[in-house]
N, C-alpha and C positions, 0 to 999 in steps of 0.2 A: 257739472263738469262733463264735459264730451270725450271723445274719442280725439279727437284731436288736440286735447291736452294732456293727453297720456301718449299718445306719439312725439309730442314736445321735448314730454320727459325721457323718454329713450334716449330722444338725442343729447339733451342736458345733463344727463348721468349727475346729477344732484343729489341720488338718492345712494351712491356707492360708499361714499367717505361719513365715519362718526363723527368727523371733527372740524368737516368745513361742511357751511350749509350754503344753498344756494339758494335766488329768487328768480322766478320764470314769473315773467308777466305777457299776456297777450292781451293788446287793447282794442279792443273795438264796443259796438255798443255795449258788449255785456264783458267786461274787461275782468278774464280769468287770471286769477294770482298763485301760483303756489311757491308754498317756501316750505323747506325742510333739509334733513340729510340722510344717510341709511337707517338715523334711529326714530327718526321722528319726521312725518311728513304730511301739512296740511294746505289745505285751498279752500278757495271763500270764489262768489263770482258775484263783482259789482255792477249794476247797473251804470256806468257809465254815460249813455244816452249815444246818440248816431251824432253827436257834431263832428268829431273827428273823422267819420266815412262821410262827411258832408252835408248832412242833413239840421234842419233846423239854424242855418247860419243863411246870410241873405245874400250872398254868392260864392255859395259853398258846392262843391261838387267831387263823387268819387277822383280817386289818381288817375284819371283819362287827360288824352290831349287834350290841352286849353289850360288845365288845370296848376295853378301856382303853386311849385313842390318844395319851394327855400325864398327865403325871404332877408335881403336886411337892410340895417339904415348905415349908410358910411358917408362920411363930409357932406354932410344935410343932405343927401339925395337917394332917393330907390336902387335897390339891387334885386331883379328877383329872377328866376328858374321857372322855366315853365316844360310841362311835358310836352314832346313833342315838339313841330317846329313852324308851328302857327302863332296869332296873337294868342296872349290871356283871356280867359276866359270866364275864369270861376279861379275860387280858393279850395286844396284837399286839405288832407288833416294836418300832413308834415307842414304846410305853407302855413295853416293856421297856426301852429303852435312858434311858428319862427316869426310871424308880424307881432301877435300878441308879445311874445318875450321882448323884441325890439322895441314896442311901444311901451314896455314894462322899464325898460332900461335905459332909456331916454327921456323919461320922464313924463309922455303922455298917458298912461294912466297911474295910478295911484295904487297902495297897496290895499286898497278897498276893489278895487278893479274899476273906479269911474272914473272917468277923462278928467284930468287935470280943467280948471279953468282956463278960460283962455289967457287973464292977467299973468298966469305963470307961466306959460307957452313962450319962447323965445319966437322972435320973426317967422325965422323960417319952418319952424312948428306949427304956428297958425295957419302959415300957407299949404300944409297940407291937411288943415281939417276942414269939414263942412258939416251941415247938419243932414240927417236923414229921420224922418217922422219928428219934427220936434227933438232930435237927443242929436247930438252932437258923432261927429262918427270921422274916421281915418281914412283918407284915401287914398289906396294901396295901388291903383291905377287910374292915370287920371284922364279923362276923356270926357266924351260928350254922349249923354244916351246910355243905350246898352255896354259902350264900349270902355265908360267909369265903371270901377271895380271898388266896394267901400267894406268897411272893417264897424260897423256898429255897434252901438253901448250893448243891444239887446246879444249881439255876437259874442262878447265879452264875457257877457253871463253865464253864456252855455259854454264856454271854454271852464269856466269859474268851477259851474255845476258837476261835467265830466272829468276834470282834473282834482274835484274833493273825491269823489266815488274814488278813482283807482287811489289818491293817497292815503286816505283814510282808510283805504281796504287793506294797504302793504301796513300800514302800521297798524292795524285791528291784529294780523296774521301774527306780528313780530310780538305786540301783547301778548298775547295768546300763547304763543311758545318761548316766551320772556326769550328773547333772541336781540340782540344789540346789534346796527349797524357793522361792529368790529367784528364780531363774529360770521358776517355773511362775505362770503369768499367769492361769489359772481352773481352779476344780477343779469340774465337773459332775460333781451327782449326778441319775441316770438311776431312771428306774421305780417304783411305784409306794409301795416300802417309801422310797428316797431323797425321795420329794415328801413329806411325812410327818415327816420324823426333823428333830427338834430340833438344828440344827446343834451349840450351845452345849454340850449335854451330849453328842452324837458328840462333842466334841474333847474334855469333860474326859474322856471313856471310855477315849480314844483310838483310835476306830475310823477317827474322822479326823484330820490332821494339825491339832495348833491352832494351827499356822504360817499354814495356809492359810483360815483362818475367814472372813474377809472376803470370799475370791474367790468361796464356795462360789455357784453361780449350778445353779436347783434346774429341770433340763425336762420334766419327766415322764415321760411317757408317751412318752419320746424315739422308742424302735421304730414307735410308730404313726406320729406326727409325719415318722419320716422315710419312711415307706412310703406315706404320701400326697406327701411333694413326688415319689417316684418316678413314682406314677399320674399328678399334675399335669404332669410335665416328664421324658419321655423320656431327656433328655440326662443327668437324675440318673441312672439306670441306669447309664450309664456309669462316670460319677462314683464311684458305690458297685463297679461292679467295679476300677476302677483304685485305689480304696484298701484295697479287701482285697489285690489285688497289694501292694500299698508295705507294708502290716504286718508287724513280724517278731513271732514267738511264743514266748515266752520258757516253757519250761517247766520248772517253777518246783520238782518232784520230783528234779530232774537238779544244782539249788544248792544247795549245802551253805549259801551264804549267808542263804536263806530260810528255811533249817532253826534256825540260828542267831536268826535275827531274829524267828521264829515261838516258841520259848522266851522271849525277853526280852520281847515284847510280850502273853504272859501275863499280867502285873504293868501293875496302874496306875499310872501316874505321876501324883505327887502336886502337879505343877506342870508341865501339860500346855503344850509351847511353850517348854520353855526346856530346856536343859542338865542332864541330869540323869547321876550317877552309874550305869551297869546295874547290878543286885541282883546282886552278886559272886559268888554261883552260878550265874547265868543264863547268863555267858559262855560259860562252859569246857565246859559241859554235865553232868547230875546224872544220877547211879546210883545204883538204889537200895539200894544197899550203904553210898552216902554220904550220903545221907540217914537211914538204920537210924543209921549212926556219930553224924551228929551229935546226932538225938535222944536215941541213951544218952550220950550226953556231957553232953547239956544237961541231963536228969535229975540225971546224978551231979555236975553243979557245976563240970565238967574241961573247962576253958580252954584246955589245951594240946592237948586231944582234939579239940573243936571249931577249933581253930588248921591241925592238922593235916589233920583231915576237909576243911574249905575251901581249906586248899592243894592235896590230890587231887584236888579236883572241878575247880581251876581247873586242872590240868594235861590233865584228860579233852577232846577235838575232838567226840564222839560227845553225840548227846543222842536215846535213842530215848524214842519219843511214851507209849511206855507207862506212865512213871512221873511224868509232865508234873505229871497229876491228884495224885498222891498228892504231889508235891513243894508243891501250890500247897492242901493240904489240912490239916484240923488232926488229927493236934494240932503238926503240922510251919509251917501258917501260922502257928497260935498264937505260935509261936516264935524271928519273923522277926527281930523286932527285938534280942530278946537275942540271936540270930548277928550280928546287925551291931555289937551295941556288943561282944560278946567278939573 
């Protein structure tokens, strides 16, 4: 945790009231959380990864001119924001997280995060997908050459990857200090990707809690904000060092419950804000030896195979990161659904 998360918190004054607690999140590659109130105040910092500053996505770029800032789909057709008053050029973070939710809610991809097939695509669905390397991909603008602008399965992934990080991290924190939704009175979002991002579709993503939509209250540029009341007022100096004294720091490699919570919130939920069953693999943690089982099961038509393979998996505590991707990929998404009705 830096200095410019203790300037956030000046400005957030989360830490004054016993009885309301507040969540400060700022996202970027290393996506810093904290929650607490004046009795109790902790932070955790996820690795999130650089897609949402644009990196690792395959027309992906910081919030400069070119860049796609809002995105949506209305009466089958494109709507999108660009910075600046050029063509598109790339997608930022805020564009990224508004194509993906649209494509979430429309029904191109799937609560696994893989592209619907195309037999379940309506007409004019189809006609806005193509393929890019062999996978199937979204075209967010459509052109010829450099001047096609595409949303790829491998893009998806990394929206998947950085969006379990930070939720898995607010819900490690709220563990942690057995703290309930009801109980958190505001959820600040910090910095310059938070000033930006469409709350609505953070929550159907689930980057954000859709518990908390209403509270979200958006400061910006919180680090600078609070580094001038320092300059303006002596006495904040203090203030900021007495609240990085009070912070505990939760590190978040050391919980097996984040570990946990980081697999499950892989997968979209399809009714963000309410109750939902976890994807019955998600729990127990996936090998990929149990995934190999259940796809030749699913091939061969073997109900008792896939019965069985799912009871392995939910007996496993272990869930290493390396088979995450292939668990949440096709032709294993493809096949989400018939494992949940066999």
């Amino acid at each position: 945790m830096g200095a410019d998360i203790v300037a956030d918190l000046l400005v957030c004054d989360i830490h004054k009231d016993p009885d309301r607690h507040g969540l400060l999140i700022d996202i970027g590659t290393n996506g810093e959380i904290v929650l607490g109130n004046s009795l109790q105040t902790v932070a955790c910092s996820t690795a999130a990864g650089p897609a949402f500053e644009g990196a690792n996505i395959q027309h992906g770029k910081a919030g400069l001119p070119g860049a796609i800032a809002s995105f949506s789909l209305t009466d089958k057709s494109r709507s999108y924001d660009v910075i600046g008053a050029g063509p598109p050029n790339g997608i930022c973070g805020s564009g990224l997280i508004d194509i993906t939710a649209q494509l979430l809610k429309h029904g191109f991809i799937t609560n696994t995060g893989a592209f619907a097939p195309q037999t379940k695509l309506k007409p004019w669905q189809r006609q806005m997908m193509t393929t890019f390397r062999n996978q199937p991909a979204f075209v967010v603008v459509p052109g010829r050459g450099e001047e096609q602008i595409l949303l790829s399965q491998r893009d998806i992934r990394e929206v998947q990857l950085a969006k379990a990080a930070i939720a898995a991290g607010i819900k490690t924190l709220m563990q942690y200090a057995d703290i309930t939704y009801a109980k958190i009175d505001r959820l600040f979002l910090a910095g310059g990707f938070g000033s930006f991002i469409d709350v609505e579709n953070a929550c159907r993503l689930g980057l954000l809690p859709a518990e908390l939509k209403a509270k979200v209250v958006k400061i910006g540029n919180g680090a600078g904000l609070g580094a001038k009341q320092v300059l303006a007022d002596g006495a904040e100096l203090k203030r900021a060092q007495k609240l990085l004294k009070n912070i505990s720091y939760l590190e978040l490699s050391a919980h097996t419950a984040f570990q946990s919570l980081f697999v499950d919130e892989m997968f979209f939920f399809l009714n963000p804000g309410k109750t939902e069953t976890i994807k019955i693999l998600s729990r127990g943690g996936l090998y990929m030896a149990i995934i190999q089982e259940i796809s030749a099961a699913l091939k061969q038509g073997n109900v008792n195979g896939v019965q069985q393979a799912v009871k392995q998996a939910l007996e496993q505590n272990k869930k290493p990161k390396e088979i995450l991707d292939q668990a949440c990929s096709p032709p294993w998404g493809g096949n989400w659904r018939e494992v949940q009705e066999q």
